[in-house]
N, C-alpha and C positions, 0 to 999 in steps of 0.2 A: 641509888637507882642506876650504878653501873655494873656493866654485865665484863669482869672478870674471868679470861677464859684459860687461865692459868688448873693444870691438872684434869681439865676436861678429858671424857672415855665415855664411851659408848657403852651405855647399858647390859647389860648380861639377861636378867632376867628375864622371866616368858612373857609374850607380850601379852599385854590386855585386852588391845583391839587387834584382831588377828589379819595381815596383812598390810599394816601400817608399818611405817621405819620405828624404829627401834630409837630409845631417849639418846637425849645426850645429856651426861653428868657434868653440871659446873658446881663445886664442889666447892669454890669460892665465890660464887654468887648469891646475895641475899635475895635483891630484886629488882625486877627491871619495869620498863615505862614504856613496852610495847608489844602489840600482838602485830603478826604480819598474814599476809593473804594475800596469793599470786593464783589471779583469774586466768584460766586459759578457755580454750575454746570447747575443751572436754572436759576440765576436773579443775578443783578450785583446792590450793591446796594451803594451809594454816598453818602454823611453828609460833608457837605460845609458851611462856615460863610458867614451872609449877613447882611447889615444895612442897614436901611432907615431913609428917613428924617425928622426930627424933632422926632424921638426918640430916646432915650437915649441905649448905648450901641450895640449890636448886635443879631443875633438868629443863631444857628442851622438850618439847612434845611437838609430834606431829599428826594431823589428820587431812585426809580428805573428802572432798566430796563433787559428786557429778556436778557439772556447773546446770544445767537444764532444773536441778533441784536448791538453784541460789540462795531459794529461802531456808535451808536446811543450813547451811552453813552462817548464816548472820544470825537465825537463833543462835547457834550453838557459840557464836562469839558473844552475843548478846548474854548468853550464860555468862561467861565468863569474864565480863566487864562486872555482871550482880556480884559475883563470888570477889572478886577484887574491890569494889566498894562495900561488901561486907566485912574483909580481913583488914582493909587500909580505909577506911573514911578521910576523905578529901584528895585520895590519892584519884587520880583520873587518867589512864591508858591513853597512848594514840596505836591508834591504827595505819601500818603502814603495809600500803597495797601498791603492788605491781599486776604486769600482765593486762592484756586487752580489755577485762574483766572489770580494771582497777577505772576506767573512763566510763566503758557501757555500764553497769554497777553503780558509778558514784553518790547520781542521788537517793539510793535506794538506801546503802550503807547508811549514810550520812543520814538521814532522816529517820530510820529504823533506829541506829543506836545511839544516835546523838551526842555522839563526838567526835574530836579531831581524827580526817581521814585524811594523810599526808601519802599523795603518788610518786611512787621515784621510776624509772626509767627502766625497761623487763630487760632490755639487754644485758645493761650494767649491772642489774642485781642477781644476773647469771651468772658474769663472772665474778661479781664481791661472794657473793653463796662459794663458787669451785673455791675460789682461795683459800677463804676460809677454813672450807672442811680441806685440803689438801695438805692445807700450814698449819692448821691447831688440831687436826682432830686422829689419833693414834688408829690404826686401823680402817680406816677408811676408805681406801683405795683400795683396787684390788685387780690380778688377772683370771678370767676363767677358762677351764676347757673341763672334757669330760674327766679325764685321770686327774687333775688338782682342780675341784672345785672354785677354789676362794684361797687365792697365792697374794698374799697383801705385799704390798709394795710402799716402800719407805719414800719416804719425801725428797724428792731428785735436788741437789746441793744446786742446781740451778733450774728453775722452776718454768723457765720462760725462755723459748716460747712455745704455745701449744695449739692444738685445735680442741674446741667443745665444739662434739655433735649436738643438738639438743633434740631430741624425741618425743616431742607432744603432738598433738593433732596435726603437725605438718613438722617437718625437720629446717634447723635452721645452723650453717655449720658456721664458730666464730673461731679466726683466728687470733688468739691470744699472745701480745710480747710483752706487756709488763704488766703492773697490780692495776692500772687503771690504760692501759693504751689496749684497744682491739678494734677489731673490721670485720662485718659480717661477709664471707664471701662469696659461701653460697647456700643451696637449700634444696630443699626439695617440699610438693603438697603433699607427696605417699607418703603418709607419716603413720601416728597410732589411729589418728580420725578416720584415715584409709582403711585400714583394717579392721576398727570397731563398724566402720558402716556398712564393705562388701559382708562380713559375719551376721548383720542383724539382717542383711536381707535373705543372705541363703542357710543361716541354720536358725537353729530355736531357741539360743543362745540371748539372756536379757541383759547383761553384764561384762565389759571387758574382763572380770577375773573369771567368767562361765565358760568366755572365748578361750581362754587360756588355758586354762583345766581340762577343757575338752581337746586340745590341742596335742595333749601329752598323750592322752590315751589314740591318738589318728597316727595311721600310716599313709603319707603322701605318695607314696608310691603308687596309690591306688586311682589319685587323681592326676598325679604328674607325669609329662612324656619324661623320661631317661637318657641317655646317649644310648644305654644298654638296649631300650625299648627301638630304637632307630640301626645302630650296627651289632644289634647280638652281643656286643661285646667293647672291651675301652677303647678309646679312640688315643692311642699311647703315644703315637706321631705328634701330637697337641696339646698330649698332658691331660685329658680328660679319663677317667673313670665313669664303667658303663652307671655308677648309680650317680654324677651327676646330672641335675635338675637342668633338659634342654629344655623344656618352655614349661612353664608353672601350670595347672591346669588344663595339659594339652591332651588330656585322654579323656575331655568330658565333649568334648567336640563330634567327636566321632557316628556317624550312622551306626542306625538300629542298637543304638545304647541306652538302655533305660537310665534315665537320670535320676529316679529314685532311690541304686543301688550306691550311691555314691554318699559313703557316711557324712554326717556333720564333722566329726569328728577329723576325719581325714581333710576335709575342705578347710578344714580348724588351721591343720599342719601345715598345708598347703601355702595357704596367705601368709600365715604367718611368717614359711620361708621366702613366700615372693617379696614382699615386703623388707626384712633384716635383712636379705641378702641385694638388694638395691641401693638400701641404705648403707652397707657396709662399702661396696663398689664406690658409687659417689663418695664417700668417706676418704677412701683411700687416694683416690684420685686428685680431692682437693690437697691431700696431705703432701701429695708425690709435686704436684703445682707448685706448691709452696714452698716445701723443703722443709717439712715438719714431721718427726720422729713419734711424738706424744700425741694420743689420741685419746680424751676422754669422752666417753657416752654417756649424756646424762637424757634424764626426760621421765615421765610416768609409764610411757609406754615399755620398757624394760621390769621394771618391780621385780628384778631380781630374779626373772621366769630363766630357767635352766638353757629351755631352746633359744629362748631368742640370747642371751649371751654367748652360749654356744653357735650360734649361728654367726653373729656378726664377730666375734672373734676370730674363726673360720675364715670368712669374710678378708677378714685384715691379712690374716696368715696366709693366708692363698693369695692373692694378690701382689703383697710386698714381699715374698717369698722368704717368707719369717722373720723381713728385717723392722718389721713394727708392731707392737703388742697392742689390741684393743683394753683398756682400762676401762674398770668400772667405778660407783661409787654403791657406800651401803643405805645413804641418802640420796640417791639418782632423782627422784622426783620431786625434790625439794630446793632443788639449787636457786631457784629465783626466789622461794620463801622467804628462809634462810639470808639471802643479799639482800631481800627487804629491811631484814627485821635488825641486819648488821650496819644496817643507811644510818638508824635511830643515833643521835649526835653522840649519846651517852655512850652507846654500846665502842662505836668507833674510837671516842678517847680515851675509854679506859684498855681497848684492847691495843692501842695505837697504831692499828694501821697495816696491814700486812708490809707496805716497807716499811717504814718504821720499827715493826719489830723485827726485820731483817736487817735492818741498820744497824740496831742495838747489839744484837747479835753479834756482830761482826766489829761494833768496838768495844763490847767483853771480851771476845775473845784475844783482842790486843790489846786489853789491859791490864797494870798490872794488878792483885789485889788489892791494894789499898786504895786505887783508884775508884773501885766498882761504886761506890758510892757516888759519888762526883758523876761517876759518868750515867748513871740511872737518873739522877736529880737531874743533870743536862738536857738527858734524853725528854724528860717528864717537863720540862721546861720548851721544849721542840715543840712538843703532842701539843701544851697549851696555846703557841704560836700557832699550831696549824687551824686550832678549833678557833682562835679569833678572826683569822683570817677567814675560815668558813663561815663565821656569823657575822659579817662584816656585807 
């Protein structure tokens, strides 16, 4: 029942559910002893174990769903607790939930499925989720702009310290200096919620991915004032370019304008820049406060949409005047799941620990062959002290 995450990679094939993250292969995993679900205030998001036949070990899966449609999502675990008491009889799941979702929710889970629903902590299981996928998972990081897409980036020989943006219905920025030490610093409410709500009132738009779709097809030029729109031209004394964005929405203001001619589409573009590019600025700022290099953007609000990385990438680049690259992940929306479902005692022992296997690491590498034995056994002798200690 432990989840070995030894040779793990990320999926290749075409996805099933179209717009969900992509699996993850554990390829030495038989089976594990927990579903996880990290309630937020706009999308409830799941990371569940699954095997098929004829291949070797198990995958990762992930889904989501609106949180306003909560019963959509406890059926669909609800399923999946029947299919696990059909394949394993006496074998019983917990449930491990994070997120605001995981308190307001509680007696609903718990009495719908009826079983163990153990809460762990959304912050911490945001940054156990980054680690995780930053230290076990091969490709997963990534920088983007418009000429290099998806530039993956190799796992920094020292990891710590960083900041996670995080991007759900409001932003919440943490700075990170070891596998368990962090401080929230700051934040901001313009988050994804910000943007799903001004979108539902002024276009016809039913869906954050409707908003986004339409978003690609809008030119905000059409709703945004410009520097160009103010001086004809760049403002070069300042460093501005006449197409940067002087006030978001500043050409729907204006007398005898029908406000009809103003697309959805464009209004799409529009927020969407007002929005990543606020979030990128405060990003930045708290980085420059701190003295931190390393920026990762995780949240649902991202899913990998081209503008908005592009944009907040922008964002960083323009600001720290190239000296910090926006990071991405290829699981961005999952990061609190993920750290739920890594809480489970089992998963943590047998993966040992993000330090722990940086420890290991580092007295392999100074020893000598014949020692490797001795010192794995030691190590595994370590993991067991630390799990008694935690059930103590």
């Amino acid at each position: 029942m432990t989840m070995n995450v030894v040779g793990a990679s990320i999926c290749d094939e075409e996805l099933i559910v179209q717009g969900e993250a992509r699996d993850i292969q554990l390829p030495n995993t038989e089976h594990v002893s927990q579903i996880s679900v990290d309630i937020g205030g706009s999308l409830a998001k799941v990371v569940y174990f699954s095997r098929r036949a004829g291949t070797k070990g198990g995958r990762l899966n992930f889904r989501k769903f609106e949180t306003e449609k909560i019963d959509d999502c406890i059926e669909f675990i609800r399923r999946l607790l029947e299919e696990s008491r059909a394949h394993r009889p006496g074998h019983e799941l917990v449930i491990k939930a994070t997120g605001g979702g995981a308190h307001l929710y509680y007696d609903r889970f718990r009495d719908t499925l009826g079983v163990n629903i153990e809460r762990e902590d959304e912050m911490d299981c945001l940054i156990t989720g980054l680690n995780f996928l930053i230290t076990e998972i091969p490709f997963e990081v990534f920088t983007y702009s418009e000429t290099d897409p998806m530039c993956f980036e190799e796992t920094p020989a020292d990891k710590f310290p960083y900041m996670l943006v995080n991007i759900g219905s409001g932003v919440s920025i943490l700075k990170v200096t070891s596998a368990t030490t962090f401080e929230r610093i700051s934040g901001t409410s313009l988050g994804g919620g910000t943007l799903w709500g001004l979108l539902s009132l002024l276009t016809g738009a039913k869906t954050f991915d409707e908003m986004l779709e339409a978003s690609q097809e809008g030119d905000n030029r059409n709703v945004d004032m410009l520097v160009g729109d103010i001086y004809g031209t760049d403002y070069s004394k300042i460093g501005l370019k006449s197409t940067t964005i002087a006030s978001s929405m500043g050409k729907v203001f204006k007398k005898n304008v029908d406000k009809r001619q103003f697309r959805p589409q464009d209004i799409s573009r529009s927020l969407l820049y007002m929005v990543s590019n606020n979030i990128g600025q405060i990003a930045y700022l708290n980085a420059q406060a701190h003295g931190l290099d390393r920026i990762y953007f995780g949240g649902c609000f991202i899913r990998g949409h081209p503008i908005t990385m592009n944009t907040l990438s922008y964002a960083i680049n323009f600001w720290s005047k190239g000296s910090i690259k926006a990071l991405f992940l290829r699981h961005e929306g999952y990061l609190g799941a993920v750290g739920a479902f890594m809480k489970h005692r089992s998963s943590r022992r047998n993966s040992r620990s993000f330090t722990l296997t940086e420890s290991l690491t580092q007295k392999l590498a100074a020893t000598e062959l014949t020692d490797v034995e001795s010192t794995i056994a030691q190590d595994t002798l370590d993991v067991d002290a630390v799990d008694a200690a935690d059930s103590d």
